[in-house]
C-alpha positions in Angstrom: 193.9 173.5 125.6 195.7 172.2 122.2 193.3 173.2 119.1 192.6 170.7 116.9 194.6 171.9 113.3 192.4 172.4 110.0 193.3 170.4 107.2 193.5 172.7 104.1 192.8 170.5 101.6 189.7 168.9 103.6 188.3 172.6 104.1 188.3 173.5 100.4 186.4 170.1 99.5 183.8 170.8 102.5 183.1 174.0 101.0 182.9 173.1 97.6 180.3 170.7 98.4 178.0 173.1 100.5 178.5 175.2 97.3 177.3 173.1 94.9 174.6 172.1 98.0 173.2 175.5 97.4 173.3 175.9 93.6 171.7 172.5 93.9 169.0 174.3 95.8 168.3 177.1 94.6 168.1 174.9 91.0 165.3 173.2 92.8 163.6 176.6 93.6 164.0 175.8 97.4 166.1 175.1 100.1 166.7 171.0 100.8 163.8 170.5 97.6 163.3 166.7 97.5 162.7 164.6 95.0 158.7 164.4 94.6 156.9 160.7 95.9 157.4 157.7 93.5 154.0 157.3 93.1 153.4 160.8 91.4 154.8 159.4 88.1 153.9 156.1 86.1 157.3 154.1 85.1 158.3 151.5 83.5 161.7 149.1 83.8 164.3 148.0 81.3 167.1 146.4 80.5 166.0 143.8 82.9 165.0 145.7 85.2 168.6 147.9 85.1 167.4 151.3 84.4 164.0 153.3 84.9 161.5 155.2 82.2 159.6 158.1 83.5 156.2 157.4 81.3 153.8 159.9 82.9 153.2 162.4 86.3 150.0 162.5 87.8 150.9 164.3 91.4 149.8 167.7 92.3 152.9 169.5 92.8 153.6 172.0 90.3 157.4 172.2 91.2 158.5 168.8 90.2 161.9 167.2 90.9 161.9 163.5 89.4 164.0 160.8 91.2 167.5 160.0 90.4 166.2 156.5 90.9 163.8 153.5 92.1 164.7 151.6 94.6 168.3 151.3 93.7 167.9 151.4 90.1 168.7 154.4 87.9 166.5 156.7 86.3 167.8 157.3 82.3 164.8 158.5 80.2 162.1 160.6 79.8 159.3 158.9 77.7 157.7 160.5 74.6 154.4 162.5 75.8 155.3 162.0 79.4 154.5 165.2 80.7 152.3 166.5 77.5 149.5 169.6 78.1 150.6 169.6 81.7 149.0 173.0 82.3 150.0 173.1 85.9 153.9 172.6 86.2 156.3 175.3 86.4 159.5 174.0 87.0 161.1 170.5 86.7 164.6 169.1 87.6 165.6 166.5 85.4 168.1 164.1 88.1 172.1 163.1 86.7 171.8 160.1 85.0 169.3 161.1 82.7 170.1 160.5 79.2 167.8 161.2 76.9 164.3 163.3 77.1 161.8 161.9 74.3 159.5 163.4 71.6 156.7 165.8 72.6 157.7 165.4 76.2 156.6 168.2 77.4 154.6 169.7 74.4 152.1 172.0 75.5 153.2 172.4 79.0 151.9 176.5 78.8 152.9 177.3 82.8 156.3 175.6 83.0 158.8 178.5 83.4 161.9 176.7 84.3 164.3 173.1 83.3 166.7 172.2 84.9 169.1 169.4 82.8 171.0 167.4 83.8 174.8 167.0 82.7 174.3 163.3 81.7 171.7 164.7 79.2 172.6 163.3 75.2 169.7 164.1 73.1 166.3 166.3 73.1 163.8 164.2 71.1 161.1 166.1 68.2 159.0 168.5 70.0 160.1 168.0 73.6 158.9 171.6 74.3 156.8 172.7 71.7 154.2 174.9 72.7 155.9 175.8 76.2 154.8 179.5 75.9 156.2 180.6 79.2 159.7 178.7 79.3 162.0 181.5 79.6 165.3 180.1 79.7 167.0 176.8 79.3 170.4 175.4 79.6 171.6 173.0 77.6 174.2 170.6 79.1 178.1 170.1 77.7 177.2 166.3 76.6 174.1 167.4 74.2 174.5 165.1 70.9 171.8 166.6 69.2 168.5 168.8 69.4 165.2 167.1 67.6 162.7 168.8 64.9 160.8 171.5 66.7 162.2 170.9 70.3 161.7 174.1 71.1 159.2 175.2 68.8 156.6 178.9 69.5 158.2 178.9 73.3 157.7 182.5 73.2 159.2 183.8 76.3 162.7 181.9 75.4 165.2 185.0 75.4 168.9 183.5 74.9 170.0 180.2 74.6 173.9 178.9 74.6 174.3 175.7 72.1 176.6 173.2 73.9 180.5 172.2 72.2 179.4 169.0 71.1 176.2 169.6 69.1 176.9 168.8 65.5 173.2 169.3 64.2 169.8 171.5 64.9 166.6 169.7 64.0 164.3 171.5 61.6 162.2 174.0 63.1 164.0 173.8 66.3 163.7 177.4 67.4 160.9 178.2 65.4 158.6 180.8 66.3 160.6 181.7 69.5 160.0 185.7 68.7 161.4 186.7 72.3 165.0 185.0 71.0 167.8 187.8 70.6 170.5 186.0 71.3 172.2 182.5 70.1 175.4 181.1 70.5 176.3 178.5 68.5 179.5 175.8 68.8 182.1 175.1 66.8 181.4 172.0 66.0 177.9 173.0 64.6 177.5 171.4 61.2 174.1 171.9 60.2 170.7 173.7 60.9 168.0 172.1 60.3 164.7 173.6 57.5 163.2 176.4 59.8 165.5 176.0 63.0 165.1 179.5 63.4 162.2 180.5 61.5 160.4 183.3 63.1 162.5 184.9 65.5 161.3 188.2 65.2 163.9 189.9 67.9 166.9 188.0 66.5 169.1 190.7 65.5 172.2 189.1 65.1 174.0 185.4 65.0 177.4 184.5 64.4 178.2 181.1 62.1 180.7 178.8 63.4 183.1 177.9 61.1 182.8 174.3 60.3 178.9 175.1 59.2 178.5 173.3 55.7 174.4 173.3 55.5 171.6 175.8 56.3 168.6 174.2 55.7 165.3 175.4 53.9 163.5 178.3 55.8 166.1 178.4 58.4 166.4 182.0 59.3 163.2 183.3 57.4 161.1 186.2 58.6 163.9 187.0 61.1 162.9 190.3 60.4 165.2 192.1 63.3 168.4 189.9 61.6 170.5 193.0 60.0 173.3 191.5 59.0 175.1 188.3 58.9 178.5 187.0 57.7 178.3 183.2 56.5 181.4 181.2 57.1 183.9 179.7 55.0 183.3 176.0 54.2 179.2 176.2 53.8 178.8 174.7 50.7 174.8 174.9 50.8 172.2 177.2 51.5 168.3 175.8 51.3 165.7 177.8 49.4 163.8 180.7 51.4 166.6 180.1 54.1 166.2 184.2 54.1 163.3 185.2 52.9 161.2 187.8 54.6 164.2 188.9 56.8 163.1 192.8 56.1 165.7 194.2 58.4 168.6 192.7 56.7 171.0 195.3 55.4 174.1 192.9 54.1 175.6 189.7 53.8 178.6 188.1 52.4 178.2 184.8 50.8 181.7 182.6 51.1 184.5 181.2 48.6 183.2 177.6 48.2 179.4 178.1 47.4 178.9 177.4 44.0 174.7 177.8 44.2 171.9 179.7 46.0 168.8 178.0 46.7 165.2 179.4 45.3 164.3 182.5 47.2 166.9 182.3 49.8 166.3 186.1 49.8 162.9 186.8 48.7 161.6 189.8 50.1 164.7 190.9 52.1 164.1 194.9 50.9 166.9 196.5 53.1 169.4 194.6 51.7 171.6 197.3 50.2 174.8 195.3 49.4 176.1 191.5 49.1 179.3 189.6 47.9 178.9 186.8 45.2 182.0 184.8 45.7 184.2 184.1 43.0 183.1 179.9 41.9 179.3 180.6 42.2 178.0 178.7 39.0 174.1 179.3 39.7 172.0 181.8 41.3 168.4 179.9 41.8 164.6 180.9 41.2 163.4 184.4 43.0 166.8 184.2 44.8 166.6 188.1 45.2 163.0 188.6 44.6 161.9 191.9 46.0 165.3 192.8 47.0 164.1 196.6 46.2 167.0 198.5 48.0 170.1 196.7 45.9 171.7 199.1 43.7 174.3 197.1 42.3 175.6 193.4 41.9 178.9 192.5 41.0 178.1 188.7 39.3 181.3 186.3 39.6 183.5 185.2 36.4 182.0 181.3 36.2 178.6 181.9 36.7 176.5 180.1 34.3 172.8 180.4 35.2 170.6 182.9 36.3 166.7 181.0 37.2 163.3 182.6 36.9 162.7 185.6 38.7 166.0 185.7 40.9 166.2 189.4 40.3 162.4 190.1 39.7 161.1 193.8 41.2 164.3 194.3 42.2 163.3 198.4 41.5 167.0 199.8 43.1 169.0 197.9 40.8 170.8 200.5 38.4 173.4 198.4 36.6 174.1 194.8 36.7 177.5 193.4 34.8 176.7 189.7 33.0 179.9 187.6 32.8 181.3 186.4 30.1 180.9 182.5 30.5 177.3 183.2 31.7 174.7 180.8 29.3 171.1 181.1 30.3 169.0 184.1 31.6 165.5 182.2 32.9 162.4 184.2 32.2 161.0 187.1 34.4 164.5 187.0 35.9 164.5 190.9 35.5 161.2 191.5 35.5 160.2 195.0 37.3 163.6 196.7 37.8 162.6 199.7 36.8 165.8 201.7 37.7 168.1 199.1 35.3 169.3 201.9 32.8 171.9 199.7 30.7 173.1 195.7 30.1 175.2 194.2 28.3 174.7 190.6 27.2 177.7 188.3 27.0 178.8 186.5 24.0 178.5 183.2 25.6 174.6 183.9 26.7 172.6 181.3 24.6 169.1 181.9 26.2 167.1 184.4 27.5 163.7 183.3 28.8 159.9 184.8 28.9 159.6 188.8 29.9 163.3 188.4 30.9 163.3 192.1 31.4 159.4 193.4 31.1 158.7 195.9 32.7 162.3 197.3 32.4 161.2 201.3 32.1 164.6 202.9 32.0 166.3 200.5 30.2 167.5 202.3 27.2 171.1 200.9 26.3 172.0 197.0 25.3 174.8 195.7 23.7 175.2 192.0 22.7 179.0 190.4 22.5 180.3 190.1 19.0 178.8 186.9 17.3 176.2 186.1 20.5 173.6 183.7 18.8 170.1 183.9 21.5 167.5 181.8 22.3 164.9 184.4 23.4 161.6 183.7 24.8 158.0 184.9 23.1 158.5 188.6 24.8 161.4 189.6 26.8 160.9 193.3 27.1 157.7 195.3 27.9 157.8 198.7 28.3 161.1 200.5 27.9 163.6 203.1 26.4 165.6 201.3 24.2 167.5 203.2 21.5 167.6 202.6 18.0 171.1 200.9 18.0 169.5 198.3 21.3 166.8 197.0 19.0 169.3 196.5 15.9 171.9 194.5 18.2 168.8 192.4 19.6 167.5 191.7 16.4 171.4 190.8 14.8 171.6 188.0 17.7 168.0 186.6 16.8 165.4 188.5 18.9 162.3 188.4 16.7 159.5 189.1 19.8 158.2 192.4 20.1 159.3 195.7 21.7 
C-alpha cells in the first residue's frame, strides 16, 4: 500500500496551533475552558450596534472567561466598575479584541489571583485593580499605551511585573503600596512615572531607569525602604519633591548631567545614604532635600549652584566638611541646622544671604572663613551652640553678622 506523504510545511502549522491550543488552555485554568453564558454579564452596544461593553457579571462562576463576542459582534471594552468588590472571582480571561479595560474595574476584587490580557489591550483605566490583595502576577500586553492612576494600587501579593515597549507613561500611584514587588522592568520608551507610582514597595530593592526618562513624579519611589541604590539616567531633567524620601535602605545614587534642580525632600529621611554625585549645571538644591541624611560624610557642591533652600541639609549629623562654590548666593535658614559633626566652612564671596539658624546647632563647628569683600544678609540667629574661634567671629562680624553667638 502507497503511504500518503506529509506535507512539512502543513505539519509545522498543525502543531503550532495545538500549541498555542494548549497555552490557550492552560491560560484558562482548564482544558477546552469556554467562554462563560452571555447572560452572566450585563452589556451594552455601540457604535451602532458594531462593538460590545462588558458593564457588569452577575454569574456564579468564579473562573470567568468573557466572550470574544455577541452574536457576531465584537467585544472591545470593559466598563468602569464592571466587576468592582467581586469577592468571589479568581481568575478572568480578557478575549482578543479587547481594547481598553476602564476605571475601578475590578477594584476590590480581594480573591482574584490571576488576568489574563489580551494582546489587543491599549490602556488600563485609574484604579482597574486597586485593592486586588491576592493578584499575584500580571502580564501586560506589547500594545499597552498607558497605565492609569493607581491601577494597580495595595495589590499585595504582586511579585514582578515586565512594563511593555510601548508604554510612554505610569499613572500616579500606579504601584503603590505593592510591598511584595521586587522586581520591575521598565521600557525604553518610558518617559515618565507618575506622583507615587511606586510608593511603598517595601521589597523593591532595585530598578533600572530607561534612558529616555525625563520626569519622576512627586512621592514616586518613597518609603522603598529595600531600594539600595539607584543610578538615574541621562536626560531626566526633573525629579518631584519627596520622590525618595523614607527610602532607609538607600546607600547611593548618582544624580545626571542635565538636572539643574532637586525637588523639596526628594531625600528626606534616606539615613544610609553614604555617598551621591551632584552633577556639574545643578543651579538649586530644594527645601529638606537631604533632611536626615545622617550617614553622608561629605558633598562635593557643583561650580553654578546658586541656592541652597530651608533645611536641605538639616540633622545631617555625618556631614564633616561641605565646600560652598563660588557663584553660590543664598543659604535659606535651618539649611544646616543639627550637623553636629561640620567642623569647618568656608563662605563664598559671592554668598549674599544666609537665612534663620542657618547653622544652629552646629557643635563642632569651630573654623569659618568668609571670601574677601563678601557683604551678608544674615538672618536674626544663624549659629547656636558651637566652637568657633576668635578669628570665625571677627570674619562674620567684617561681612555684617550682627546676631548672636
Amino acid at each position: 500500500m502507497r503511504r500518503n506523504r506529509v506535507n512539512p510545511a502543513a505539519e509545522r502549522r498543525a502543531r503550532r496551533i495545538a500549541l498555542a491550543a494548549l497555552i490557550l488552555a492552560a491560560a484558562c485554568g482548564k482544558a477546552g475552558a469556554q467562554p462563560n453564558p452571555r447572560d452572566d454579564f450585563t452589556v451594552v452596544f455601540g457604535g451602532n450596534r458594531g462593538s460590545v461593553t462588558i458593564t457588569g457579571y452577575r454569574g456564579a462562576p468564579a473562573e470567568v472567561v468573557i466572550p470574544a463576542e455577541y452574536g457576531g459582534i465584537p467585544v472591545r471594552a470593559i466598563a468602569k466598575g464592571a466587576f468592582r468588590n467581586n469577592g468571589s472571582i479568581v481568575s478572568v480571561l480578557i478575549p482578543e479584541g479587547v481594547t481598553s479595560i476602564g476605571g475601578y474595574a475590578f477594584e476590590g476584587c480581594g480573591s482574584l489571583r490571576s488576568i489574563t490580557l489580551p494582546e489587543s489591550l491599549r490602556s488600563i483605566g485609574d484604579g482597574a485593580f486597586w485593592g486586588c490583595g491576592s493578584l499575584t502576577a500580571a502580564a501586560l500586553p506589547e500594545g499597552l499605551k498607558s497605565v492609569g492612576g493607581g491601577a494597580f494600587w495595595g495589590c499585595g501579593s504582586l511579585s514582578s511585573i515586565t512594563l511593555p515597549k510601548g508604554l510612554t507613561s505610569i499613572g500616579g500611584g500606579a504601584f503603590s503600596g505593592c510591598s511584595s514587588l521586587v522586581s520591575v522592568t521598565l521600557p525604553k520608551g518610558l518617559r515618565s512615572i507618575g506622583s507615587g507610582a511606586f510608593s511603598g514597595c517595601s521589597s523593591l530593592g532595585s530598578i533600572t531607569l530607561p534612558k529616555g526618562l525625563t520626569s519622576i513624579g512627586y512621592g514616586a519611589f518613597s518609603r522603598c525602604i529595600s531600594l539600595s541604590s539607584i543610578i538615574l539616567p541621562k536626560g531626566l531633567r526633573s525629579i518631584g519633591d519627596n520622590a525618595f524620601t523614607g527610602c532607609s535602605g538607600l546607600r547611593s545614587i548618582t544624580l545626571p548631567k542635565g538636572l539643574t534642580s532637586i525637588g523639596g525632600y526628594v531625600f528626606w529621611g534616606c539615613n544610609s545614604l553614604a555617598a551621591i554625585t551632584l552633577p556639574e549645571g545643578l543651579a538649586s538644591i530644594g527645601y529638606g532635600a537631604f533632611w536626615g541624611c545622617s550617614g553622608l560624610a561629605a558633598v562635593a557642591l557643583p561650580e553654578g549652584l546658586r541656592s541652597i533652600d530651608w533645611d536641605a541639609f538639616r540633622d545631617c549629623r555625618g556631614l564633616s566638611s561641605i565646600i560652598l562654590p563660588e557663584g553660590l548666593a543664598s543659604i535659606g535658614m535651618n539649611a544646616f541646622e543639627g550637623c553636629s559633626g561640620l567642623t569647618s566652612i568656608a563662605l563664598p564671596k559671592s554668598l549674599t544671604s544666609v537665612g534663620h539658624e542657618a547653622f544652629k546647632g552646629c557643635g563642632s563647628l569651630a573654623s569659618l572663613t568668609i571670601g574677601d569683600g563678601a557683604r551678608i544678609t544674615f538672618g536674626r540667629t544663624v549659629f547656636g551652640p558651637h566652637s568657633l574661634s576668635a578669628a570665625s567671629r571677627a570674619a562674620l562680624k567684617k561681612a555684617g553678622y550682627t546676631g548672636t553667638f
